[in-house]
C-alpha positions in Angstrom: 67.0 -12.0 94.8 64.7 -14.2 97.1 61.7 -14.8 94.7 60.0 -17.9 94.2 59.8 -20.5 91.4 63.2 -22.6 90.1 66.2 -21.5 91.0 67.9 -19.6 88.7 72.0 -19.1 87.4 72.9 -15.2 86.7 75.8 -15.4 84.1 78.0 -12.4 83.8 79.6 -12.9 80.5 82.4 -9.9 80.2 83.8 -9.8 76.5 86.4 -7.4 75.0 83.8 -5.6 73.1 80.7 -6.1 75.3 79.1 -7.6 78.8 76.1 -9.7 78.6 74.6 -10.6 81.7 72.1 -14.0 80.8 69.6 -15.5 83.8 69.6 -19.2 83.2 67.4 -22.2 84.2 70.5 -24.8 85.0 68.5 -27.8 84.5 67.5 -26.8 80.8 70.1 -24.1 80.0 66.9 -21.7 78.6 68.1 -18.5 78.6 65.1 -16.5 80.9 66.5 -13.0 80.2 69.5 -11.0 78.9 71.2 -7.3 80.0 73.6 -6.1 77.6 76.2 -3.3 77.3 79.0 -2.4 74.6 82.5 -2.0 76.4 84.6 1.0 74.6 88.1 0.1 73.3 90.7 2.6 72.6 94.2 2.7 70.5 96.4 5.5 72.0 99.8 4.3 70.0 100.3 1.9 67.8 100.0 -1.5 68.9 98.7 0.2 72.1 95.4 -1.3 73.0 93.4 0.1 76.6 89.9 0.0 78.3 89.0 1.5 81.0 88.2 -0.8 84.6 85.8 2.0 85.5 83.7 1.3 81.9 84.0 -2.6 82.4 82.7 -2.8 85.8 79.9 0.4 84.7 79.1 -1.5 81.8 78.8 -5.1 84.1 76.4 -3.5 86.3 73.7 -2.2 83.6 73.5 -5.5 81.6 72.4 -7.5 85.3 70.4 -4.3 86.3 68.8 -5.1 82.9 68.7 -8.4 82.9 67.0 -8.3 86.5 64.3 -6.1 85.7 62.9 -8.6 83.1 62.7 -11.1 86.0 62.0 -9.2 89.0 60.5 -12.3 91.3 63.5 -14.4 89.7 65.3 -16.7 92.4 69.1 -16.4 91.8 70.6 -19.8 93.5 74.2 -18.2 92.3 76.3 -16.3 90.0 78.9 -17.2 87.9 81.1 -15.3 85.7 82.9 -15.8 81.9 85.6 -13.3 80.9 88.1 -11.9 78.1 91.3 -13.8 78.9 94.6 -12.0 79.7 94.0 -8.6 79.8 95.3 -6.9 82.9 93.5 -4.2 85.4 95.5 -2.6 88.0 94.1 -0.7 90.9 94.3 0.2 94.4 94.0 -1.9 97.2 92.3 0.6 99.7 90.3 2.0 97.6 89.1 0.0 94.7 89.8 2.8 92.4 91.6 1.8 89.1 95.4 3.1 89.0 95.6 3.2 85.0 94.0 2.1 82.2 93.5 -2.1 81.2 95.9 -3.4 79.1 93.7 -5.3 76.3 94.9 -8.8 75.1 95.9 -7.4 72.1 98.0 -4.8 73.4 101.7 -4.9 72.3 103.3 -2.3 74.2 105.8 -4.7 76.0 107.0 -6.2 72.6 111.0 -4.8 73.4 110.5 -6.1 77.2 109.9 -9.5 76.2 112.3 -9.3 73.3 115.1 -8.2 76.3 114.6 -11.4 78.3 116.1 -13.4 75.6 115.6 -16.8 74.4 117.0 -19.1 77.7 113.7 -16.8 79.3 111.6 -17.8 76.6 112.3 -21.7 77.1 111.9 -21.3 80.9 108.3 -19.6 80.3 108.1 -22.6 77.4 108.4 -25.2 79.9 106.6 -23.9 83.0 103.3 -21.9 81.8 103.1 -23.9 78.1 102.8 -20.8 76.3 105.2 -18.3 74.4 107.3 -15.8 76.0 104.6 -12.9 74.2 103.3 -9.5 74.9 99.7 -10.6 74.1 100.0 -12.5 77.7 99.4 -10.7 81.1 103.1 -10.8 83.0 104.4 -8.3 81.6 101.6 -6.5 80.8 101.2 -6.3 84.8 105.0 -5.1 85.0 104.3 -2.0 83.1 101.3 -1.6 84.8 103.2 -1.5 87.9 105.6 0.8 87.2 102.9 3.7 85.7 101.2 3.3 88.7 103.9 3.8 91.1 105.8 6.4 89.0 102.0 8.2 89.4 102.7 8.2 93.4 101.1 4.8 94.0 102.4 2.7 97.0 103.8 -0.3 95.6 102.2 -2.4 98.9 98.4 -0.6 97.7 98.6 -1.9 94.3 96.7 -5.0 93.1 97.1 -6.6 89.7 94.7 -9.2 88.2 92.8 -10.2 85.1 89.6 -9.1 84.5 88.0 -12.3 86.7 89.9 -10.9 89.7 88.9 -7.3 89.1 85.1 -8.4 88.4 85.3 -10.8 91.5 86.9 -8.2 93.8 83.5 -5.7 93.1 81.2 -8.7 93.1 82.2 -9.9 96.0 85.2 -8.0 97.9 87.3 -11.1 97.3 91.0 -10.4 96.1 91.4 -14.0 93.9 91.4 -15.4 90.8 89.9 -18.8 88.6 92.6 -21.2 87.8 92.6 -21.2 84.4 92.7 -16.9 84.2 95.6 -17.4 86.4 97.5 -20.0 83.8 97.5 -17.0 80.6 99.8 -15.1 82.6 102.9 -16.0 82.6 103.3 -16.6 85.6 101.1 -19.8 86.7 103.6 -22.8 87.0 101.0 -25.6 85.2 102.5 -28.9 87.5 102.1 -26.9 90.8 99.1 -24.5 89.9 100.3 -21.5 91.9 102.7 -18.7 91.0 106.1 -19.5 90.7 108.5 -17.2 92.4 111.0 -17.8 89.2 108.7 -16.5 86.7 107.2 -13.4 89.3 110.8 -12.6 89.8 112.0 -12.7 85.6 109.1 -10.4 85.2 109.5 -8.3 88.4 105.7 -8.8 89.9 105.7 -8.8 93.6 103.2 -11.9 94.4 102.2 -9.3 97.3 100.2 -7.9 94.3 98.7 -10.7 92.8 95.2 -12.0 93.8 94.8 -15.8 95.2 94.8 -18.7 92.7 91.5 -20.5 93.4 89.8 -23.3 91.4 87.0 -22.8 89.0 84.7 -23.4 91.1 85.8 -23.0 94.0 84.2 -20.2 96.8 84.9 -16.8 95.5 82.4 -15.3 98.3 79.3 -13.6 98.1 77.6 -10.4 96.9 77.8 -7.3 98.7 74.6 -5.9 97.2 75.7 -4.1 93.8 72.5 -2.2 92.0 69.7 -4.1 91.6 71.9 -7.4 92.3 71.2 -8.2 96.3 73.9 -9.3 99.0 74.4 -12.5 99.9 74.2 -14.4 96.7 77.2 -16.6 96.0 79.5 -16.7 93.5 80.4 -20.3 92.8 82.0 -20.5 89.1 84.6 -18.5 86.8 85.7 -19.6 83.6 87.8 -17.5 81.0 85.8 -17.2 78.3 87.2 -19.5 75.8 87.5 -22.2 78.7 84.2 -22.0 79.4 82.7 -22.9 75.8 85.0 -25.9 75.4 83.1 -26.6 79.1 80.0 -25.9 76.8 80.5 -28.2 74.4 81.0 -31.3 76.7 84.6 -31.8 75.6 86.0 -32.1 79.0 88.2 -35.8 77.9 90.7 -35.6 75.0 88.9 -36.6 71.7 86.8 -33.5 71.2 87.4 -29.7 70.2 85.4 -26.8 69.6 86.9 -23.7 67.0 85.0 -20.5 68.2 84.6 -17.8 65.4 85.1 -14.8 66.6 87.5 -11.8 65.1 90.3 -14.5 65.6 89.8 -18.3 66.6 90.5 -20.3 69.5 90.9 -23.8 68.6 90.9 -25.9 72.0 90.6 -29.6 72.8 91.6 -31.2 76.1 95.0 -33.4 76.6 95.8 -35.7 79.4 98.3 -33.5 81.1 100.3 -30.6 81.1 103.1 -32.0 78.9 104.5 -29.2 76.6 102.9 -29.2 72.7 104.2 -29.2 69.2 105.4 -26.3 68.0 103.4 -23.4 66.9 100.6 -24.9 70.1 100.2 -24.3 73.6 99.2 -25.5 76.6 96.9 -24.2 79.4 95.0 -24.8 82.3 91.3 -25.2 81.0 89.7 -25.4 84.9 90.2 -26.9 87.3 87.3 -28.7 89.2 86.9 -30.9 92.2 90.5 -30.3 92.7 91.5 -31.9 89.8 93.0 -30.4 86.6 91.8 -30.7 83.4 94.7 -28.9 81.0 93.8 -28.6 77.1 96.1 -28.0 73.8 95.1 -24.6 71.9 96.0 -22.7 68.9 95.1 -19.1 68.4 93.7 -17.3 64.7 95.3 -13.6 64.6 92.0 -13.6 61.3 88.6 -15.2 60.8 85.6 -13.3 61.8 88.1 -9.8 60.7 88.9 -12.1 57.2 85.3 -12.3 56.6 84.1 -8.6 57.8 87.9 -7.2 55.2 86.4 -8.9 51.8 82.5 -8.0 52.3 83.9 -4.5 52.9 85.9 -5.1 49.5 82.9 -6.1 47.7 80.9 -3.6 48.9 78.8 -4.8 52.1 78.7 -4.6 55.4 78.2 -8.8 56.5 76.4 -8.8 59.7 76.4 -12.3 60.7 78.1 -13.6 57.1 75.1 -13.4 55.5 76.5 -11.5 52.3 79.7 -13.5 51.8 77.5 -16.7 52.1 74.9 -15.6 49.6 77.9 -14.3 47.5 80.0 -17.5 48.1 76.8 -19.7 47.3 77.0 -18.7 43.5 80.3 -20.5 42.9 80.9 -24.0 43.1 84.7 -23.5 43.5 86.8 -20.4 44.0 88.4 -21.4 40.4 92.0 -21.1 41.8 91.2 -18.0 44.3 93.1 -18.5 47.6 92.8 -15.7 50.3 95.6 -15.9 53.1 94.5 -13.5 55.5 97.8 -12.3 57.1 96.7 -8.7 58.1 99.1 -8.4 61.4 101.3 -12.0 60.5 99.8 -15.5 60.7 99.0 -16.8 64.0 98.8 -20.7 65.0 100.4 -22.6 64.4 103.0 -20.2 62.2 103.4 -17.7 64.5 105.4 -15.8 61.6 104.3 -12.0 62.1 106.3 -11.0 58.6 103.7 -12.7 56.6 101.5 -10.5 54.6 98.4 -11.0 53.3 98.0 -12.4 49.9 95.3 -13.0 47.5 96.3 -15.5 44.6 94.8 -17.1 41.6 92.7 -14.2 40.2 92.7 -13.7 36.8 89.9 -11.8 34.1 87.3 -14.7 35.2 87.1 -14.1 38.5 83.8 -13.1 40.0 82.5 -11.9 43.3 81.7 -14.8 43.8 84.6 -16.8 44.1 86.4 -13.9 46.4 83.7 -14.7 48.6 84.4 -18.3 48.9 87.9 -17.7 48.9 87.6 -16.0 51.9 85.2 -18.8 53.7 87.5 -21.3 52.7 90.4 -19.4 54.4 88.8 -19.3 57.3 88.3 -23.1 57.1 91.9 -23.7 56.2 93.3 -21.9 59.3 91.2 -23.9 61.6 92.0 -27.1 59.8 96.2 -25.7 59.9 95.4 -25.7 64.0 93.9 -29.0 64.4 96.8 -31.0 62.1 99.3 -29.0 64.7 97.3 -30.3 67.1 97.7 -33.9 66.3 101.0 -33.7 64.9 102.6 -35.3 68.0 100.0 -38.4 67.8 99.2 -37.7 71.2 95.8 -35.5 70.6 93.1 -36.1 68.7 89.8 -34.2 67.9 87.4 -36.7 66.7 84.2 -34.0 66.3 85.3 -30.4 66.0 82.4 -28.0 67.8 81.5 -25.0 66.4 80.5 -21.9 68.4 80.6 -18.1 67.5 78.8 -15.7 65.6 80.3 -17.2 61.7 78.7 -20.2 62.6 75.5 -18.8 61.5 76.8 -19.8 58.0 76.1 -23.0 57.1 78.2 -22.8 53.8 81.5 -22.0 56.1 80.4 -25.1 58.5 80.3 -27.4 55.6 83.5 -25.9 54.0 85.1 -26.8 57.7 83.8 -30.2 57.8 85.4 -30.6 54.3 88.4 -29.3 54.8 89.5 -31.4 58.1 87.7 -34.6 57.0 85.8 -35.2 59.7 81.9 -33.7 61.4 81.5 -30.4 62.8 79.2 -30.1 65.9 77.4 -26.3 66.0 76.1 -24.9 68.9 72.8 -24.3 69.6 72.8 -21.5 70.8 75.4 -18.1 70.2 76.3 -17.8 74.0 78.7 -20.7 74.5 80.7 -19.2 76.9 77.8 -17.7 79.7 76.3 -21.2 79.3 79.3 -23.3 79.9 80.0 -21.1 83.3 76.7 -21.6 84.0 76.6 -25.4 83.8 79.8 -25.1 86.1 77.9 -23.1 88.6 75.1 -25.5 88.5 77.0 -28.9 89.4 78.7 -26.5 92.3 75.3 -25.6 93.6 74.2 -29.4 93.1 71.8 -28.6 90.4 73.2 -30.7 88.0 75.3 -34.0 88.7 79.1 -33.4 89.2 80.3 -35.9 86.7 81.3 -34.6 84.1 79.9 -35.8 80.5 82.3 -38.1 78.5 82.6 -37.8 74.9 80.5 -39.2 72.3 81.6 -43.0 71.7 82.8 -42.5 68.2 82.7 -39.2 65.9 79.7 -37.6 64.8 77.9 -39.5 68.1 75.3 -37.2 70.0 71.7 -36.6 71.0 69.5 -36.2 68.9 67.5 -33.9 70.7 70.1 -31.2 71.0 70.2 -29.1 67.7 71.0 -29.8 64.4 73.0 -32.8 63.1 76.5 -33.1 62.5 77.6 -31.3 60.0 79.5 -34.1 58.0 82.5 -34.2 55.1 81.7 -34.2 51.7 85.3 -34.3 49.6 86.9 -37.2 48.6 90.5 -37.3 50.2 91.7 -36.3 47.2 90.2 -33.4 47.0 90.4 -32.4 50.3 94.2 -33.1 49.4 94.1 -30.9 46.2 92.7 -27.9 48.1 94.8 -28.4 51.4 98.1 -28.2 49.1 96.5 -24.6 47.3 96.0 -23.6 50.4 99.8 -24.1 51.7 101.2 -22.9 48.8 99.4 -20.2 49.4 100.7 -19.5 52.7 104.1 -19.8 51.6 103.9 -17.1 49.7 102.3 -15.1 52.1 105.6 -16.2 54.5 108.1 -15.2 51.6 108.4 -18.8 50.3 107.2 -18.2 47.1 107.8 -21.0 44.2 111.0 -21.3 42.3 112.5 -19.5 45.4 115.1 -21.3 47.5 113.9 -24.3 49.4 112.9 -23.6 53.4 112.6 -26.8 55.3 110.0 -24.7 58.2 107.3 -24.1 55.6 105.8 -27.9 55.9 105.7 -27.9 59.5 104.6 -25.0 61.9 107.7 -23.1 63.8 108.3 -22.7 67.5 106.2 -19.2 68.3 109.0 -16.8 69.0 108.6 -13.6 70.5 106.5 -11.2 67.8 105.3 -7.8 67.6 101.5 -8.0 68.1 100.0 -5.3 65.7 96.8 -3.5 66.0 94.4 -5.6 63.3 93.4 -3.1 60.1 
């Protein structure tokens, strides 16, 4: 669009469950309009999980036709894009058209694949990508993809392969690439020499042929070709995966910060200063890279948080939109009088990574009211995160200083104190529910020179930040030893969710977090 006024940033945000499509003043990040659409998801087998490419891209078009025809004069200075992270599309080179379905993040299908390539393949994957050799990552995802298609009658030299960036890029734009940081969840990224390794294409058997050029985040992914009511000629100048982008959100682009978002799982992120492999039970990954410069972060990933919330309002009754029923609930109680909820639906993710744990619910007894099952299950949400962080640090090499706080449980301010509590030290919300469309979108603006290229440092000590940006940090209450007290329920807890119950035979692995080996990912009740 051409119009007048200030230039304008159009943020396709493209989500597992939905695409938002957000118009954005850079300088203040106020959100001018929104386009939304709901994305279908679909569970053929067990611990099959598929969307269909056709739906995404449908679904990408409405929400900026949408979003557009609240701002029809609007001047769009760029677009960026924020996506669902390792989920694979597969589709034909000549004609755009999809060759099978997506292969969610979740999806487990190549659970006896990766089992196969053994456990001198798993430290090879260890020690070049930073993550687990695991079907919930996109190589060999892409392998099966492959082999449907050509089994179909595809030829092998049409077929391209990509994450969802690369497949919304190549219909934004006709570009056949990919951002940096998509690139590093698959597998096959080498994090020194960001590019694809021809070790790693060949021990999952992807031709790099099919694979779509590694570029940086914001680097020049072309221009628009004119799609609806979105004109030609616009250019696209950031991508971010979506987690990646609201740790870019938050400011924490230096070690010292995190953010936890709180979604169905979590994503606890903070930066580190290189790609040096972490503790066990933690990854690392490419977060973007920027002015040709890398900035690589340590994560953990929650299998159950928003889905441990949304299980126990269901058991008492409710359906908590937002947390607002648990936190009412939770509210009555001033402890959870020996209650402990470990939320181990599918297996415990980070930094356990033990997929035979089962969900436990301990300390109930004739006492216990509503109430306190509601806390229980805010407080394991807390735990979990707080589990991450100490994984995190466990090496002395990271620390989070101020953990930030984005995602839709954050509307609770009971859970955000519980948090602060529980890790003994602030918790910075966001002020606003779209973290990840407005952290691509600050990206996009320092590429189009709407907003200086350096990027902010973190506060000078904890709990430091402007006090004209939202709230106030939300700050720790316990006493050590209480936070102490609850941290040891907690684990005791957890090890009887991992079979470790008491007066059973001593494991040394239950006080530290365990190399993730290869699991079974399981569809979530």
């Amino acid at each position: 669009m051409t119009g007048t006024g200030r230039p304008l940033v159009l943020a396709i945000d493209q989500g597992t469950t939905n695409t938002k499509a957000l118009l954005v003043d850079p300088r203040t990040s106020a959100v001018v309009a929104v386009g939304s659409r709901s994305v279908g998801i679909s569970f053929p087998a067990p611990g099959w999980v598929e969307q269909d490419a056709a739906e995404i891209w449908s679904a990408t078009v409405a929400a900026v036709d949408e979003c557009l025809a609240q701002a029809p004069d609007a001047r769009i200075a760029g677009v960026a894009v924020s996506n669902q992270r390792e989920s694979v599309v597969v589709w034909s080179r000549s004609t755009g058209v999809p060759l099978g379905p997506v292969l969610g993040w979740q999806d487990a299908r190549t659970s006896a694949a990766c089992a196969a390539l053994g456990p001198v393949a798993a430290q090879e994957v260890r020690l070049r990508t930073g993550l687990s050799l695991d079907p919930m990552y996109s190589a060999p995802k892409m392998r099966w993809l492959l082999d449907a298609a050509t089994a179909s009658g595809a030829d092998p030299a049409d077929v391209c392969l990509g994450t969802v960036d690369a497949w919304l890029i190549w219909n934004l734009t006709g570009e056949f690439a990919t951002e940096a940081g998509n690139a590093a969840r698959t597998l096959l990224l080498d994090l020194q020499e960001l590019a694809w390794h021809p070790t790693l294409l060949s021990l999952f058997g992807v031709p790099g042929s099919a694979l779509p050029e590694v570029r940086a985040s914001d680097g020049d992914f072309g221009t628009t070709r004119g799609v609806g009511s979105l004109p030609a000629g616009i250019p696209l100048v950031a991508v971010l995966a979506d987690s990646h982008a609201a740790l870019y959100r938050h400011g924490c682009t230096q070690p010292g910060e995190g953010k936890a978002t709180y979604g169905t799982g979590s994503s606890v992120m903070t930066p580190c200063a290189g790609a040096d492999q972490a503790p066990d039970g933690i990854t690392t990954t490419l977060a973007w890279l920027t002015d040709g410069e890398p900035t690589y972060a340590r994560e953990g990933n929650i299998i159950a948080s928003g889905s441990a919330l949304d299980w126990m309002a269901r058991m008492l009754g409710g359906d908590d939109e937002g947390g607002a029923l648990l936190t009412a609930l939770a509210a009555e109680a001033t402890d959870t009088a020996g209650v402990v909820l470990v939320p181990a639906f599918s297996g415990l993710g980070a930094p356990y990574w033990d997929r035979a744990a089962t969900g436990v619910l301990t300390g109930v007894t004739g006492g216990t009211r509503r109430a306190h099952l509601a806390l229980a299950a805010l407080e394991a949400v807390a735990h979990q995160v707080a589990d991450v962080v100490e994984a995190i640090e466990s090496d002395g090499r990271a620390r989070i200083g101020v953990l930030h706080a984005d995602g839709g449980a954050t509307a609770s301010g009971l859970l955000m104190a519980l948090q602060a509590d529980l890790l003994g030290r602030p918790v910075r919300v966001a002020d606003s529910p779209e973290a990840s469309a407005l952290g691509v979108t600050l990206l996009a603006a320092r590429t189009l020179g709407l907003a200086p290229r350096t990027e902010p440092a973190p506060g000078a000590e904890p709990g430091a930040r402007d006090p004209n940006l939202g709230t106030p940090d939300v700050q720790p209450r316990l006493t050590a030893a209480e936070r102490v007290a609850r941290r040891r329920q907690w684990a005791t807890a957890v090890a009887r969710s991992r079979g470790h119950a008491v007066g059973c035979e001593p494991d040394p692995t239950i006080s530290t977090p365990t190399q993730e080996p290869v699991m079974e990912m399981k569809e979530h009740a």
